[in-house]
Residue frames as qw, qx, qy, qz and C-alpha x, y, z in Angstrom:
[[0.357, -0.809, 0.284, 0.371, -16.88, -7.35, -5.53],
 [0.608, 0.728, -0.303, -0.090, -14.67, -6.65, -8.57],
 [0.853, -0.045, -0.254, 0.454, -11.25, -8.59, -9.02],
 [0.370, 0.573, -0.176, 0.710, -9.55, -5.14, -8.33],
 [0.547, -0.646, 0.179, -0.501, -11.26, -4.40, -4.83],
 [0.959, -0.262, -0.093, -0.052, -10.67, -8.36, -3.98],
 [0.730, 0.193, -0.273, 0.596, -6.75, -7.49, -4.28],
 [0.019, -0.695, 0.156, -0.701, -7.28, -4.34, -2.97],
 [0.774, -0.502, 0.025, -0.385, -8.99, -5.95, 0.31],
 [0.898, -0.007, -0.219, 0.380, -6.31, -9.08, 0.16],
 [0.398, 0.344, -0.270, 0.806, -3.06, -6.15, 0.45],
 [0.364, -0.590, 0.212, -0.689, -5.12, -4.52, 3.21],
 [0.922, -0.309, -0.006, -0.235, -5.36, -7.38, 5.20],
 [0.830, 0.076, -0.306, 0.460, -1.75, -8.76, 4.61],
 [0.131, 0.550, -0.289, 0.772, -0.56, -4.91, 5.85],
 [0.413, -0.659, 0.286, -0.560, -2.74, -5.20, 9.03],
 [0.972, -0.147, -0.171, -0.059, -1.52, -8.67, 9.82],
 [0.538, 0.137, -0.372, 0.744, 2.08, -7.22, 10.20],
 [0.293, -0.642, 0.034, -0.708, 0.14, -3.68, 11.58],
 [0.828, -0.419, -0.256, -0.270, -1.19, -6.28, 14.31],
 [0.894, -0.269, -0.226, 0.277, 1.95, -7.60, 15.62],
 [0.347, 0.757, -0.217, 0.510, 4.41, -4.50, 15.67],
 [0.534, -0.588, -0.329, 0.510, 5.64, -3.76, 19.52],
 [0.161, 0.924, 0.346, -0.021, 5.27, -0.80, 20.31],
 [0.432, -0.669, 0.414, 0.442, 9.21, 0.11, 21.06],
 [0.630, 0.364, 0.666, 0.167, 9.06, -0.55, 17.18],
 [0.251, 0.821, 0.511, -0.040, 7.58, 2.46, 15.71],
 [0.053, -0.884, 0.308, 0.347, 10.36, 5.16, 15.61],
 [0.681, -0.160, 0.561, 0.442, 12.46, 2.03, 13.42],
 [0.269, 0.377, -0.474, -0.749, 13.81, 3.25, 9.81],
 [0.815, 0.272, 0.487, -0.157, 11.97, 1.53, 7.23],
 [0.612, 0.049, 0.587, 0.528, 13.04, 0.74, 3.87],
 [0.269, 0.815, 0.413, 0.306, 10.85, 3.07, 2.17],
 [0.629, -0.028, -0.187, 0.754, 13.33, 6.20, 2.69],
 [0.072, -0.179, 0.328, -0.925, 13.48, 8.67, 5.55],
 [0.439, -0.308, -0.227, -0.813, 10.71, 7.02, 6.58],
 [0.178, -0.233, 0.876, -0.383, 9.95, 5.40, 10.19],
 [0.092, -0.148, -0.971, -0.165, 7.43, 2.65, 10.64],
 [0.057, 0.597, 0.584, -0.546, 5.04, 5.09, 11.94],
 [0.177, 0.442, -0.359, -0.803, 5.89, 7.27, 9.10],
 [0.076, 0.031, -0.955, -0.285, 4.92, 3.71, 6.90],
 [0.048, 0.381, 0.901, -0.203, 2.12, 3.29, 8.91],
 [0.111, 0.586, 0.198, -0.778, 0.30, 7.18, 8.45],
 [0.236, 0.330, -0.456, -0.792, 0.62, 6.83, 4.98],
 [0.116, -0.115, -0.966, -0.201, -1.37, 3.79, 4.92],
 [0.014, -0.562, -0.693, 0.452, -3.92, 5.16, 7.37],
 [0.283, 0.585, -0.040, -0.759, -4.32, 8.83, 5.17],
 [0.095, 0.050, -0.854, -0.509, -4.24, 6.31, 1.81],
 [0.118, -0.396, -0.910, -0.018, -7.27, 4.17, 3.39],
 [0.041, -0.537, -0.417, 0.733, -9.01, 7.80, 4.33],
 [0.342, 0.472, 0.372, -0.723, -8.82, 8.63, 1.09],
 [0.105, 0.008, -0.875, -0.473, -9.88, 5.97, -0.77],
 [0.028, -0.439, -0.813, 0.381, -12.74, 5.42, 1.91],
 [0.083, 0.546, 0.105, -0.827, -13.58, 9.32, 0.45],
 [0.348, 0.343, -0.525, -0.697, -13.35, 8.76, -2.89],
 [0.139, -0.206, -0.940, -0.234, -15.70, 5.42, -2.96],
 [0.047, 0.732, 0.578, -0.357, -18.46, 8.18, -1.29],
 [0.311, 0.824, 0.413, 0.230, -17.76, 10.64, -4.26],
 [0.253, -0.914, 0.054, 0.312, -14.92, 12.80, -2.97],
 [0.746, 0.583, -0.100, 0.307, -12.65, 13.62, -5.17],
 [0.776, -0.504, 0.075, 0.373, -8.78, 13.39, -3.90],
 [0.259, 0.943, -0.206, -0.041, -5.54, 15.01, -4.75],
 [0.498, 0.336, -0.705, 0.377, -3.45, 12.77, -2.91],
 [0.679, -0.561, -0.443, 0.168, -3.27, 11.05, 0.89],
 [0.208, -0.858, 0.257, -0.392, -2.54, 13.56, 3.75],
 [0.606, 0.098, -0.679, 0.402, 0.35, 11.79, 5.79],
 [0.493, -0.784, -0.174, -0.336, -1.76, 12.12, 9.69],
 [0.021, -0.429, 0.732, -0.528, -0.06, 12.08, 13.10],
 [0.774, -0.370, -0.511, -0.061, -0.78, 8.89, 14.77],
 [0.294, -0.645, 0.527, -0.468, -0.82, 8.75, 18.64],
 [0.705, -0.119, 0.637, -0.288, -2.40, 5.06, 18.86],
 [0.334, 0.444, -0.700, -0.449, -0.95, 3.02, 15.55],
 [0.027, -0.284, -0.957, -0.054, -3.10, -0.28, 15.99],
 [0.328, 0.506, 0.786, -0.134, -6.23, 1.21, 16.97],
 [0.087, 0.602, 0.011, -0.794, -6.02, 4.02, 14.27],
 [0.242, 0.381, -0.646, -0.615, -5.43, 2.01, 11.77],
 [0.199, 0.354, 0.902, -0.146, -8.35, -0.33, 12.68],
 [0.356, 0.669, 0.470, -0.452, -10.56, 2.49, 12.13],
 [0.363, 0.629, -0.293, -0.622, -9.36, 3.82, 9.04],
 [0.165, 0.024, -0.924, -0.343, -9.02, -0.03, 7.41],
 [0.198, 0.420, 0.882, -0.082, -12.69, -0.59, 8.51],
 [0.302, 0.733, 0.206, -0.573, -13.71, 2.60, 7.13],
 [0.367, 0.462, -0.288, -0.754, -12.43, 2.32, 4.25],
 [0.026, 0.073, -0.980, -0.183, -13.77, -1.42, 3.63],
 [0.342, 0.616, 0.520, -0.482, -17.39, -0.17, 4.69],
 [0.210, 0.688, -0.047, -0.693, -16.96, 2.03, 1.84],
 [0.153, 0.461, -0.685, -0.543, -15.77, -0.42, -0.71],
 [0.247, 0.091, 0.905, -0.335, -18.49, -2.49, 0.00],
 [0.461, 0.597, 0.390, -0.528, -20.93, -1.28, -1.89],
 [0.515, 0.198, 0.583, 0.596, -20.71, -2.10, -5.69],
 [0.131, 0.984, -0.025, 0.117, -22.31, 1.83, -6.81],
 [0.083, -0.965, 0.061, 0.240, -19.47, 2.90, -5.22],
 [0.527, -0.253, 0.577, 0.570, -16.82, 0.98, -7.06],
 [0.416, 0.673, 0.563, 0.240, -18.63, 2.76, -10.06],
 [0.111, -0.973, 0.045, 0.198, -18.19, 6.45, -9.03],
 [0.606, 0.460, -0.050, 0.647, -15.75, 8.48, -11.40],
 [0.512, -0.815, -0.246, 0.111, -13.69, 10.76, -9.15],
 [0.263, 0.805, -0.396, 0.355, -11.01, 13.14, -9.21],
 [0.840, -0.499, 0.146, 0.157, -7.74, 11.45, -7.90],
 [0.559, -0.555, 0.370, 0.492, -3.96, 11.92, -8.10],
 [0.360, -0.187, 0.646, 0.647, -4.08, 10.60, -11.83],
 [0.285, -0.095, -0.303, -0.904, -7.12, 12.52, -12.89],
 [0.742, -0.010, 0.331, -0.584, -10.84, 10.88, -13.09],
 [0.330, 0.315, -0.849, -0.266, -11.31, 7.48, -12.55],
 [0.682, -0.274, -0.462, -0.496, -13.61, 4.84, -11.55],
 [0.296, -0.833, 0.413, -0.220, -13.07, 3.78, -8.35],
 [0.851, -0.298, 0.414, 0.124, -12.26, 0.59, -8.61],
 [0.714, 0.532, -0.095, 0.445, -9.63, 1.42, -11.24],
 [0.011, -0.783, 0.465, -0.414, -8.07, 3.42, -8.78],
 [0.782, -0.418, 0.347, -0.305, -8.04, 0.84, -6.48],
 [0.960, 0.185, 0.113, 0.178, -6.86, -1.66, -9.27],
 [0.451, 0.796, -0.283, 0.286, -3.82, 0.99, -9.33],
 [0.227, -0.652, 0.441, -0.574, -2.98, 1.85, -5.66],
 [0.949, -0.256, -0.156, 0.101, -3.21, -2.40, -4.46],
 [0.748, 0.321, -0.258, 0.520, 0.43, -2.05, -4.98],
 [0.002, 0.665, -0.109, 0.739, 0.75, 0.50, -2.45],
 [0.788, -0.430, 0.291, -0.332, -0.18, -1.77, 0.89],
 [0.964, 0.150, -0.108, 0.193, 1.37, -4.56, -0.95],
 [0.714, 0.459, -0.346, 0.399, 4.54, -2.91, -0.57],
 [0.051, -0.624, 0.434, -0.647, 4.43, -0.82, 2.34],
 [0.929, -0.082, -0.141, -0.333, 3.84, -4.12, 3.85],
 [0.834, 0.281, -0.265, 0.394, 7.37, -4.72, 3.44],
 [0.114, 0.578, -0.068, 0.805, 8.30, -2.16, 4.30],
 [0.480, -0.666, 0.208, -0.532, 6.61, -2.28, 7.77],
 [0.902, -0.383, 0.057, 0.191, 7.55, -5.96, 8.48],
 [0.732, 0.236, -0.286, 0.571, 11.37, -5.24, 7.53],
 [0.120, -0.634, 0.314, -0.697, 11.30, -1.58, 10.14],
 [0.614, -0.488, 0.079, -0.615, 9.71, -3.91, 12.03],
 [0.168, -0.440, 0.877, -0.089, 11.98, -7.08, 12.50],
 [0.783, 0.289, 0.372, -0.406, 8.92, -9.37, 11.06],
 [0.544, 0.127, 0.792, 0.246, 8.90, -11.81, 8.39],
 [0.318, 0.305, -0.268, -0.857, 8.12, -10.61, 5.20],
 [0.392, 0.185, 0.894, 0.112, 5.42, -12.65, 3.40],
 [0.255, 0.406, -0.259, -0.838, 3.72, -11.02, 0.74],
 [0.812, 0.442, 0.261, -0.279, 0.56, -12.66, -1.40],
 [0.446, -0.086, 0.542, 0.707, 2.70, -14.30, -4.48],
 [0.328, 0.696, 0.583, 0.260, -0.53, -13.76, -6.77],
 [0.163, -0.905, -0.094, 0.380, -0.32, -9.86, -5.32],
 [0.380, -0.570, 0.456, 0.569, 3.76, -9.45, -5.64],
 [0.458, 0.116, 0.720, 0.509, 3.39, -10.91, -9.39],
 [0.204, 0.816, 0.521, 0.147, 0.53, -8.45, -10.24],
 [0.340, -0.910, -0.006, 0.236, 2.51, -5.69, -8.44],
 [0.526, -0.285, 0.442, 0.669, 5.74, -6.45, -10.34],
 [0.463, 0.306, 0.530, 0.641, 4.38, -6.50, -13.36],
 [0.172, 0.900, 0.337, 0.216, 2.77, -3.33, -12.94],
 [0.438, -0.799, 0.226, 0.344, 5.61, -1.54, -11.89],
 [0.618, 0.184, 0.658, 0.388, 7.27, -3.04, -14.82],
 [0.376, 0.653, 0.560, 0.345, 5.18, -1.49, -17.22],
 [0.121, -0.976, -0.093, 0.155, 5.09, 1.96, -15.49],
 [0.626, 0.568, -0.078, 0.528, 9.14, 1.94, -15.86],
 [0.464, -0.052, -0.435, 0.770, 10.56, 4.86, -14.86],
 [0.367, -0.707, -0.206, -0.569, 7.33, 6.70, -14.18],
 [0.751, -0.434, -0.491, 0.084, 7.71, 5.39, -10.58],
 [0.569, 0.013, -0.276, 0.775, 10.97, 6.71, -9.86],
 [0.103, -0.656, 0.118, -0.738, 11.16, 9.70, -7.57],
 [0.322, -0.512, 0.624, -0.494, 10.36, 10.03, -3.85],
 [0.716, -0.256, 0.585, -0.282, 9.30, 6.34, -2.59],
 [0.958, 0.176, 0.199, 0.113, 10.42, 4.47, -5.47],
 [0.413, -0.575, 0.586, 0.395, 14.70, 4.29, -5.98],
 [0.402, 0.534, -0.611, -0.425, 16.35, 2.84, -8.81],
 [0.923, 0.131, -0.348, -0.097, 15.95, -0.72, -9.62],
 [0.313, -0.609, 0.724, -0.086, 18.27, -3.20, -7.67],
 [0.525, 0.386, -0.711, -0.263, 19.38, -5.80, -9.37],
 [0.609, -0.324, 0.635, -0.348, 18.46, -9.04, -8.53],
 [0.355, -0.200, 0.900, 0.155, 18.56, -12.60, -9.69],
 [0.443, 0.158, -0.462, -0.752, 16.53, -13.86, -12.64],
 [0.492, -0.238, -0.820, -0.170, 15.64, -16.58, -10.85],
 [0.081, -0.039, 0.597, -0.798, 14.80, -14.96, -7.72],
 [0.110, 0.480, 0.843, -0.218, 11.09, -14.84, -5.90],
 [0.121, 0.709, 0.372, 0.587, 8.49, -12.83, -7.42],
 [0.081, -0.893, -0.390, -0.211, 8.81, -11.23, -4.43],
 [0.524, -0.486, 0.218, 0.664, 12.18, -10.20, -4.26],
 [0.486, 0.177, 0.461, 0.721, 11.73, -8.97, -7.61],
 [0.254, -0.867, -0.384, -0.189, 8.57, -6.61, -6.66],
 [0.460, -0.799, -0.188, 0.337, 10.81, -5.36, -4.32],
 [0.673, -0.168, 0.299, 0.655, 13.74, -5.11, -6.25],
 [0.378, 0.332, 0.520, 0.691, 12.16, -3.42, -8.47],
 [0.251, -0.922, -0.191, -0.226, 10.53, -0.66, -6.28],
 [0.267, 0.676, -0.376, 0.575, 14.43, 0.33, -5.35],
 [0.649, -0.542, 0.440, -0.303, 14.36, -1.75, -1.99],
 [0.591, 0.208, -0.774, 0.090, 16.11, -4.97, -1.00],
 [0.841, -0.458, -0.288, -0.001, 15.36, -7.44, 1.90],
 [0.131, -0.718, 0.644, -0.231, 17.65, -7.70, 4.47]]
């Protein structure tokens, strides 16, 4: 398994470790990630892992469909073991594939889109009255790529910067810098 899948796999796992504990009187809560409820959080995570699980069998993507969940634990069991069956297989972290940012291998897409559980992570434990805890090794990879990107990011799910401390945690600054703040 590449280093990019092994983060990829780590941020899936931290996301269903908050997924796991939601209640269910939960799910309708805003989240940080704006106009979006924790179910809203959760769909995108579940149409993300659908179609990454696609593209590591050769389908080429355009972007994640955002599904209607009726059962938010055991949906998103099946779509996080499907798409970990799929990344399982070192061919398929080879396979170039049409995806959002054109053709790429998958496990460069994968090394893109970690950040993408990593935050909405937050994002589900803060809708969700949970602890945040976030991988540091993750949050520090995740800043800095955000960083670099700038203001590519900006637009619908990423805000302006919020200022935050120079000494702050790396992952207050991940966040900060994806236009969210803790509570």
């Amino acid at each position: 398994m590449s280093a990019n899948t092994r983060n990829y796999v780590k941020a899936i796992y931290g996301f269903d470790a908050v997924v796991q504990r939601v209640e269910p009187s939960r799910w309708e809560t805003p989240s940080p990630c704006e106009g979006w409820s924790a179910l809203d959080v959760l769909a995108h995570n579940i149409g993300m892992c659908r179609m990454i699980a696609g593209i590591a069998r050769g389908i080429s993507a355009s972007g994640a469909e955002h599904p209607v969940v009726l059962h938010p634990q055991h949906e998103w069991v099946d779509a996080r073991d499907d798409v970990l069956e799929a990344l399982d297989h070192p061919e398929a972290l080879q396979v170039e594939v049409g995806t959002p940012w054109g053709r790429l291998e998958v496990d460069r897409f994968v090394g893109i889109v970690v950040v993408d559980p990593l935050l909405h992570t937050f994002d589900l434990a803060e809708a969700s009255g949970q602890l945040v805890i976030l991988d540091e090794d993750l949050a520090s990879a995740g800043y800095k790529q955000l960083e670099k990107a700038g203001d590519m990011i900006r637009g619908e799910r990423f805000g302006p910067a919020v200022p935050v401390a120079s000494d702050a945690s790396v992952t207050d600054k991940l966040i900060a810098i994806a236009g969210r703040t803790a509570t």
